[in-house]
LOLO-624844 format. One record per residue: x, y, z of N, C-alpha, C in turn; residue number from 1; residue in one letter. Coordinates in steps of 0.05 Angstrom, whole numbers. Layout:
// LOLO-624844
SITE  n.east  n.north    n.up  ca.east  ca.north   ca.up  c.east  c.north    c.up  pos  code
SITE       X        Y       Z        X         Y       Z       X        Y       Z  NUM     A
...
This chain:
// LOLO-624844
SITE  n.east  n.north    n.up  ca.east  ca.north   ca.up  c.east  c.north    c.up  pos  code
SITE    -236     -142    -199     -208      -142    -192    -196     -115    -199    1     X
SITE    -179     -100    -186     -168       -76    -182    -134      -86    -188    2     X
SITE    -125      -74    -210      -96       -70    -211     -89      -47    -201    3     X
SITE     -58      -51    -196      -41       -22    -187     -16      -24    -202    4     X
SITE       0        1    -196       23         2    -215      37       11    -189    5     X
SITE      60       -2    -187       85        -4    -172     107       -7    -180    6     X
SITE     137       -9    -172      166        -5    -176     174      -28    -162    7     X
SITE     181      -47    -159      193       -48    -144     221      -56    -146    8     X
SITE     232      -45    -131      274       -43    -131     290      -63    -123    9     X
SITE     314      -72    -132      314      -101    -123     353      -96    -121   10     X
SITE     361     -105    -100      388      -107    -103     397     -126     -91   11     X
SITE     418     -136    -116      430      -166    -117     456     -169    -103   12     X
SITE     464     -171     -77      493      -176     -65     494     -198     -76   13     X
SITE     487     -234     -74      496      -249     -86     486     -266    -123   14     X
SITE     507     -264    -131      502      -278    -161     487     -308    -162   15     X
SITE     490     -317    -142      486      -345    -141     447     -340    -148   16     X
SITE     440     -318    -138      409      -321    -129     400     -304    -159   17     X
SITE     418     -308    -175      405      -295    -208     384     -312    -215   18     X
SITE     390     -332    -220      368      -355    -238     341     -355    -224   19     X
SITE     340     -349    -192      316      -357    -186     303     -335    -181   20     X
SITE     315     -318    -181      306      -285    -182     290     -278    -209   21     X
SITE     312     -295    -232      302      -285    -267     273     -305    -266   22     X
SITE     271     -337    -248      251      -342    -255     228     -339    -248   23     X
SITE     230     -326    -216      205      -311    -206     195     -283    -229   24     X
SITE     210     -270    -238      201      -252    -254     193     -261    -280   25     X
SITE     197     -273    -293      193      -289    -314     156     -306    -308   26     X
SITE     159     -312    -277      133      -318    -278     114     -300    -287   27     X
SITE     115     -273    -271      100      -247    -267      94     -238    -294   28     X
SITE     103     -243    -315      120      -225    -346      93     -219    -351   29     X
SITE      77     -236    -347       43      -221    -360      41     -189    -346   30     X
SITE      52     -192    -323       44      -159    -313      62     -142    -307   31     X
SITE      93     -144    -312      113      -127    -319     110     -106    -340   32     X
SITE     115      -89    -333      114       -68    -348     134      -57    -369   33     X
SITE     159      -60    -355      188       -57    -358     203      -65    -332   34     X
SITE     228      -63    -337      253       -70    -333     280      -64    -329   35     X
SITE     295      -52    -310      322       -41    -314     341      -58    -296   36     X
SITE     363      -59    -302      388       -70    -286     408      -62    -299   37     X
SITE     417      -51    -275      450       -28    -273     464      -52    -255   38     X
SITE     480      -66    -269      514       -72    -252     529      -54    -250   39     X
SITE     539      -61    -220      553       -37    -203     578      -52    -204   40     X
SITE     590      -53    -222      613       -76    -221     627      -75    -193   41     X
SITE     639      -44    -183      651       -38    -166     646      -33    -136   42     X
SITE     630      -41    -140      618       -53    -114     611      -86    -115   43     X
SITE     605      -97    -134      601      -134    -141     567     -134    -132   44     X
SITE     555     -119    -141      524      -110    -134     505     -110    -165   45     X
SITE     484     -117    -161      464       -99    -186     450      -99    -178   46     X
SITE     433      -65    -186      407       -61    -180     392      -59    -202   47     X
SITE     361      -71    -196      349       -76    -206     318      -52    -204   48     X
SITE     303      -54    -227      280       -38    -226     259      -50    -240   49     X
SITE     240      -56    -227      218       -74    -241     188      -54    -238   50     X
SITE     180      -43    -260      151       -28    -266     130      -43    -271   51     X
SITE     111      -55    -252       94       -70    -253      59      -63    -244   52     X
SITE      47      -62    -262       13       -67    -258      -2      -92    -257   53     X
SITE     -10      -96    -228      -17      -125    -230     -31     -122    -206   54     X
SITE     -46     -142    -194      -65      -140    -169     -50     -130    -143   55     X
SITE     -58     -124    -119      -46      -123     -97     -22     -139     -86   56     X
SITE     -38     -164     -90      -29      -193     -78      -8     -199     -98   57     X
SITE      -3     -193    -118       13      -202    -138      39     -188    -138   58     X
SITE      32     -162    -135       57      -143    -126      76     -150     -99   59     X
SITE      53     -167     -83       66      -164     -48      79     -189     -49   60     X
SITE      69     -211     -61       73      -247     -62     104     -245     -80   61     X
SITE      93     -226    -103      124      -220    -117     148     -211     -97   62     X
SITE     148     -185     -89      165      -177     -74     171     -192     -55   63     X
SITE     154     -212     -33      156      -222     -13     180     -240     -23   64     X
SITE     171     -260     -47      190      -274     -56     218     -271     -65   65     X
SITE     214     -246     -77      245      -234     -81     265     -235     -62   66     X
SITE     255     -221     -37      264      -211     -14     273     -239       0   67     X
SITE     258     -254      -2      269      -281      15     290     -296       1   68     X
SITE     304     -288     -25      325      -300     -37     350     -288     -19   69     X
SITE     366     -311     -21      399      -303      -6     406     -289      -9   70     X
SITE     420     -257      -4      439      -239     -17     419     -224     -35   71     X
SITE     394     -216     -34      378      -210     -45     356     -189     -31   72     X
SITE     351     -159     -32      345      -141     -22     315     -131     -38   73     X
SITE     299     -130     -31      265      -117     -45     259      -93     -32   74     X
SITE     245      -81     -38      226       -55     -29     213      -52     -52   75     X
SITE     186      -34     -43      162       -35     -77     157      -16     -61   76     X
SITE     146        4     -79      134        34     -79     110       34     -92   77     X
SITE      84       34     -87       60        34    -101      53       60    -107   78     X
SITE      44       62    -129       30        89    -142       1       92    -123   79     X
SITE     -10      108    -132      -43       124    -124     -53      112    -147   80     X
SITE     -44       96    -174      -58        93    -195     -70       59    -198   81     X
SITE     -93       69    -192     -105        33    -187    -135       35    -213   82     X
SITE    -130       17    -223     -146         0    -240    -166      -13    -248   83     X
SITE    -191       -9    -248     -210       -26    -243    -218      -53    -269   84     X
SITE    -205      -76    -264     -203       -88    -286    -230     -106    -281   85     X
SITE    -240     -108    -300     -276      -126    -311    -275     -158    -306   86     X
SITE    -280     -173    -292     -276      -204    -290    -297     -209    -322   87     X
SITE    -284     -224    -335     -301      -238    -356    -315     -256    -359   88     X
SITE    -320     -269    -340     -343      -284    -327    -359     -277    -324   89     X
């Protein structure tokens, strides 16, 4: 299994779609890296920045999911830096 490290950016037009936004990420937490969110009060917006190393599929299933929340915007930027992680089996 091959990890990668990616960004991906997240901006929130509606509040309503917080909780299910915090709980898809909350799933992932094993492979978050870090974390930022800037409220844009003045606009009624926050953007979000999520630094994540985790498989292909895990990065894209994440983002996919983000992106299909209401009022809720994704894009991910993948690094060149991929991982070769050891199955323990």
């Amino acid at each position: 299994m091959d990890t990668r490290v990616a960004v991906i950016s997240i901006i929130v037009e509606k509040e309503t779609s917080t909780a299910e936004l915090n709980r898809l990420l909350s799933q992932a937490g094993e492979y978050i890296i870090g974390r930022m969110g800037i409220p844009y009060r003045a606009k009624g917006i926050s953007i979000i920045s999520v630094a994540i190393d985790a498989p292909q599929d895990v990065i894209s299933t994440l983002s996919g999911r983000i992106g299909r929340l209401s009022g809720v915007s994704a894009k991910t930027a993948y690094s060149n830096v991929i991982t070769k992680v050891e199955d323990p089996s």
